[in-house]
N, C-alpha and C positions, 0 to 999 in steps of 0.2 A: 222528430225533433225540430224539422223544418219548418211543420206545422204549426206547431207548440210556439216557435219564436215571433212567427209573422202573428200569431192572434194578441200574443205579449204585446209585441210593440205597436199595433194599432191601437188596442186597450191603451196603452200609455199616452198616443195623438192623439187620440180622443177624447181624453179626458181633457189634454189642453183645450183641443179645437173647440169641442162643445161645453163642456165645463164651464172650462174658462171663461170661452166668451160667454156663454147664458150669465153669467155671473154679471160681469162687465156689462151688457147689454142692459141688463134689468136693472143693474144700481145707478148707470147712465141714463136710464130713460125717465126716472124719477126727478132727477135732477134737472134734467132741459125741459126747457117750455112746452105745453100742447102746443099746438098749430103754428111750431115756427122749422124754419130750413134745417134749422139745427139737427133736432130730430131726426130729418128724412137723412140728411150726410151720414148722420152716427151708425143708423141703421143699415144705410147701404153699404157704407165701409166693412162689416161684417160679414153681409152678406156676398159683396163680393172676396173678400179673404174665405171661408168659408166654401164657396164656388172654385177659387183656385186650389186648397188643401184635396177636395175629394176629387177631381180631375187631377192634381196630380199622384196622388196615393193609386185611385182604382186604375191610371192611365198610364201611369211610366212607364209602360215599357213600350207603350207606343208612341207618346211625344219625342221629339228630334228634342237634341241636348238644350239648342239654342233656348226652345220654349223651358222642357222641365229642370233646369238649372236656375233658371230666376225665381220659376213659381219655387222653386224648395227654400230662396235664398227667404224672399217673403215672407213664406210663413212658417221658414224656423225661426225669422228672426221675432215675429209677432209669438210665437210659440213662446219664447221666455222673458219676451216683454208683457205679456199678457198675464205670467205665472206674478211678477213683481210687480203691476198694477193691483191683481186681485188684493196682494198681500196688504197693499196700501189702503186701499177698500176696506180691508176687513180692520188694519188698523184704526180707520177712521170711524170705523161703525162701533168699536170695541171702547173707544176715547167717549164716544157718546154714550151708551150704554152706562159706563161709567160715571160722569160727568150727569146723566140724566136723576141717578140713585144716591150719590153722594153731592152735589155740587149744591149750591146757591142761586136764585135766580138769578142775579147778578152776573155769577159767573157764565152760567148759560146762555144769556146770552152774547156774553164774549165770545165763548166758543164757538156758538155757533154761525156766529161771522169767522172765525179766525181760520175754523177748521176747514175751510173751501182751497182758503189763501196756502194753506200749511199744503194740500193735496198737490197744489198746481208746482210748489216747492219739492214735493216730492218726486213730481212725474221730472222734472229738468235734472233731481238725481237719478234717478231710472235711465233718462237720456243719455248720462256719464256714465253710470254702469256702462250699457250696453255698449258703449267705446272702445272699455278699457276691457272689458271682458273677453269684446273681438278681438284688439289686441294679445290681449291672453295668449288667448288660442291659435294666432293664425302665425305671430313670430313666437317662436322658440325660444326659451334661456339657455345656453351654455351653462350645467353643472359640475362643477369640479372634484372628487372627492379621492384621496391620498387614502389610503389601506394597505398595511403591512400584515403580510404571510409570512408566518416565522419559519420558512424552509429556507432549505439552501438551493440556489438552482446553479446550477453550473452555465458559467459563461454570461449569466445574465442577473441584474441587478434589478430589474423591475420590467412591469409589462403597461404600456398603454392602452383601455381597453373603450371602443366608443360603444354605447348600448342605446339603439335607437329601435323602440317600441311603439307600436299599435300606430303606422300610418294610415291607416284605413285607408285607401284608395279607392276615390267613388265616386259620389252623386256632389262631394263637395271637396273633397281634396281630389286635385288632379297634379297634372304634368309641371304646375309653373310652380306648385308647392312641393313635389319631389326634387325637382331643383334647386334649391335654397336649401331643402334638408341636407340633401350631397356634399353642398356647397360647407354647411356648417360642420358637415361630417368631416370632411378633407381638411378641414382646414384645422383640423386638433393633430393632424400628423398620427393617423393611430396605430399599432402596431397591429392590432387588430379588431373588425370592426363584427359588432351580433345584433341581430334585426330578431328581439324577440316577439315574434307574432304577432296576428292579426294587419298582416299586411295591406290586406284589402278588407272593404268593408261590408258588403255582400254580394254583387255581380263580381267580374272582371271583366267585363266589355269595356268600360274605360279605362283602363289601362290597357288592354288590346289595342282598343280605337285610337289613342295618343300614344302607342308607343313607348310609354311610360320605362319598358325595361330598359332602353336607351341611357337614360339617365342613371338607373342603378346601376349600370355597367361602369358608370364613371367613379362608383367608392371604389377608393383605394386605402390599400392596406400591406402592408408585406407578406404576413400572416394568413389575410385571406377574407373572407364577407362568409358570414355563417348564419340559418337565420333557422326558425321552425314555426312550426303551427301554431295559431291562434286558436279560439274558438270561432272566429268570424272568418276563417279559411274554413270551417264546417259546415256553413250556411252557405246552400245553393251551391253547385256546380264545382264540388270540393277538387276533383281531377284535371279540371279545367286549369283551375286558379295553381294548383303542383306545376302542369306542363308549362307554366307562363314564370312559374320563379326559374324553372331551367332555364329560361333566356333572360336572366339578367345579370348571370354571372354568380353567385351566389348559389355556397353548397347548402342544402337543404338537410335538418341534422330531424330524423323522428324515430325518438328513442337509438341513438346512436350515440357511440362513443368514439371520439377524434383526437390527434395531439397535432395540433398545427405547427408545431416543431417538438423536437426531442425532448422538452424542456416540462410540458405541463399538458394535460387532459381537458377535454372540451365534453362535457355530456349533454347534447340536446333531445330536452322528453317531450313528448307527444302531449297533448292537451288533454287534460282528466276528462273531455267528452267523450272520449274514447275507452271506452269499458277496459280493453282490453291492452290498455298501453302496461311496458313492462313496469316494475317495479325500479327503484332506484337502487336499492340494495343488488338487485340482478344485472343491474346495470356496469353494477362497480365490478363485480367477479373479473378476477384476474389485472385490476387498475393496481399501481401500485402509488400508495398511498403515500409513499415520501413524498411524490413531486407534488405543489398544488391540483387541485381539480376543482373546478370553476365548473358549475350545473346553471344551465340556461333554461328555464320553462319560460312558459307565460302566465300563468294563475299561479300566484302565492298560497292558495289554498292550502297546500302541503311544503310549504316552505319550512317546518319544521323538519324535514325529513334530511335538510343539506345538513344540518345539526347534531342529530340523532346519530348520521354516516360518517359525521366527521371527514365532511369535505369543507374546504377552502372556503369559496365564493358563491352563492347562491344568485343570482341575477332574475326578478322577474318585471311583467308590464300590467298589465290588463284593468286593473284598476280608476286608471285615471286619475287620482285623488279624486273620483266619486265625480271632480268637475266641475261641481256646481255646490259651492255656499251655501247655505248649512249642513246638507247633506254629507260632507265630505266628515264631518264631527262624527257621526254614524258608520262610518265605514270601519271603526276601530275593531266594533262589535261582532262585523262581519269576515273578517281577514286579522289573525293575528299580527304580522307585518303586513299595517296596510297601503304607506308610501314611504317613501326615505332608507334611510340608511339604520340598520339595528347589527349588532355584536353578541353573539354569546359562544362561552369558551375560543375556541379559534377558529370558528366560523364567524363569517359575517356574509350579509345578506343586504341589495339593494330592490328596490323596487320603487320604478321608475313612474314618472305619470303618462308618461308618454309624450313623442312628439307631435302627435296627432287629434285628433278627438273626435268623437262620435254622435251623431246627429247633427245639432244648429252648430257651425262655428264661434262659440263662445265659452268662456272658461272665468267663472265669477270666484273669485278667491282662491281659484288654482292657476298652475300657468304649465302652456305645452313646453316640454324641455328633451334636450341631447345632455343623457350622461357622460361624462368622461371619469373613467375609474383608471387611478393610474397605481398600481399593484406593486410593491415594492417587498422583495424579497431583502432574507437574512446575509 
């Protein structure tokens, strides 16, 4: 399976690194002059990105952080500025095509002056994108969302619940963004806090190396810090990355069932990469079903099953809202619940985008967030 993900995601850099730029290269080199500086800059700008992507891909595990933390920052950031250039390109060629078959001479050549002007218009929005999308992703929103469970709990009127999912901890989130996350977490007062998965994002050396549980040691909760598998806790050195959440203070729930007080059930399940995780219904045996039960995975995949069992609260992550614009339109197909907040009978179900994100830090018409569910019984 290790194998199978690492050929995955190269296939996918690749197709940016070289795709992409071939693309960009050869509709660039059309346009600049023969025998002028221009040309040699364009081309070597690539060639040097290109030079940094395969030294850092085939090398990371032997450049010191200092070098491969910049090369990654480089050419993830060139990696989705290069997706939204091409696009621009292909618009511009698609205007013409058009414009070539139906248009006027007249009109042509307007266009063909206009459309240079219109590109250089396009790239200084691509430059806002790529702003706002780092934004996006690297500050978090505070989500609020109020939900009533029509049981009765004794002694208690409602529960505060913070659900902070997929911080990937890695090659680009480290120690000074687990910080800030704590910080956001603590600061909602929660009664209880759930780290649904995918903590880390494929080593754990960096969080080893910074220390990073340090900081997770600071959620505070009455209730407790509770958190489970990802699928990216499955990738590489899965016992490593287990022995390393023991020291941040947080109980580790796979396929277990907990009640953090008298009052209501916690079932955290193991990630469907795992064949042989238990069922949810096998789960419930012996739960008793007056008091709410709040089911914590990470893939929505089978988010229908909180429903089906007629538990309370469904909570998942993994999704990301897909992340990136337009893509994220797509993801409906793929996940029945595939971001946000859905209801049906007296279930209801969140699934979060996460605080986090996966690959470049940017987030184009998604945004990273800390949920706060605040649960309010009969």
């Amino acid at each position: 399976m290790l194998i199978i993900n690492t050929v995955r995601l190269f296939l996918q850099s690749i197709f940016g690194q070289v795709f992409l730029n071939a693309f960009i290269i050869w509709r660039g080199y059309q346009v600049l002059r023969p025998k002028k500086i221009g040309r040699i800059i364009f081309v070597l700008f690539f060639a040097i990105e290109m030079l940094l992507y395969f030294t850092g891909y085939f090398f990371h595990k032997d450049l010191p952080d200092s070098i491969l933390f910049p090369v990654m920052a480089v050419c993830n950031t060139w990696y989705i500025a290069s997706f939204l250039i091409a696009v621009g390109l292909l618009g511009v060629d698609l205007a013409r095509v058009v414009i070539r078959n139906v248009g006027r001479k007249s009109i042509k050549a307007r266009v063909s002056i206009l459309l240079p002007k219109l590109f250089v218009v396009y790239l200084i929005f691509v430059a806002g994108v790529m702003v706002k999308s780092y934004y996006n992703a690297m500050y978090p929103v505070v989500r609020h969302l109020d939900i009533h469970i029509p049981k009765t709990v004794e002694g208690k009127d409602s529960l505060t619940i913070v659900l902070m999912s997929d911080l990937h901890i890695g090659e680009t989130i480290g120690k000074r963004h687990i910080r800030r996350f704590v910080e956001l977490c603590n600061a909602e007062h929660p009664d209880l806090i759930l780290i649904g998965g995918d903590l880390m994002d494929y080593e754990s050396t960096r969080a080893e190396k910074e220390c990073i549980e340090e900081e997770l040691q600071r959620l505070n909760a009455p209730l407790g810090v509770y958190m489970i598998l990802g699928n990216h806790e499955y990738r590489a050195n899965r016992n490593a990355k287990i022995r390393w959440f023991e020291k941040t203070g947080g109980i580790l729930l796979v396929d277990s069932v907990v009640m953090p007080d008298s009052t209501f059930y916690l079932i955290g399940r193991d990630d469907i990469i795992n064949a042989n995780r238990a069922s949810l219904e096998s789960l419930l045996q012996g739960v008793d079903m007056e008091k709410p039960v709040i089911v914590l995975e990470h893939r929505p995949t089978f988010a229908r099953d909180v429903i089906d069992n007629q538990c309370d609260l469904g909570l998942y992550g993994h999704t990301h809202h897909c992340q990136y614009w337009p893509f994220s339109f797509f993801l409906r197909f793929i996940f029945e619940f595939p971001y946000g907040y859905f209801s049906e009978r007296d279930s209801h179900i969140y699934v979060t985008s996460g605080i986090g994100f996966t690959g470049p830090p940017y987030r184009i018409g998604t945004r990273s967030e800390l949920a706060v569910l605040r649960l309010r019984f009969n």
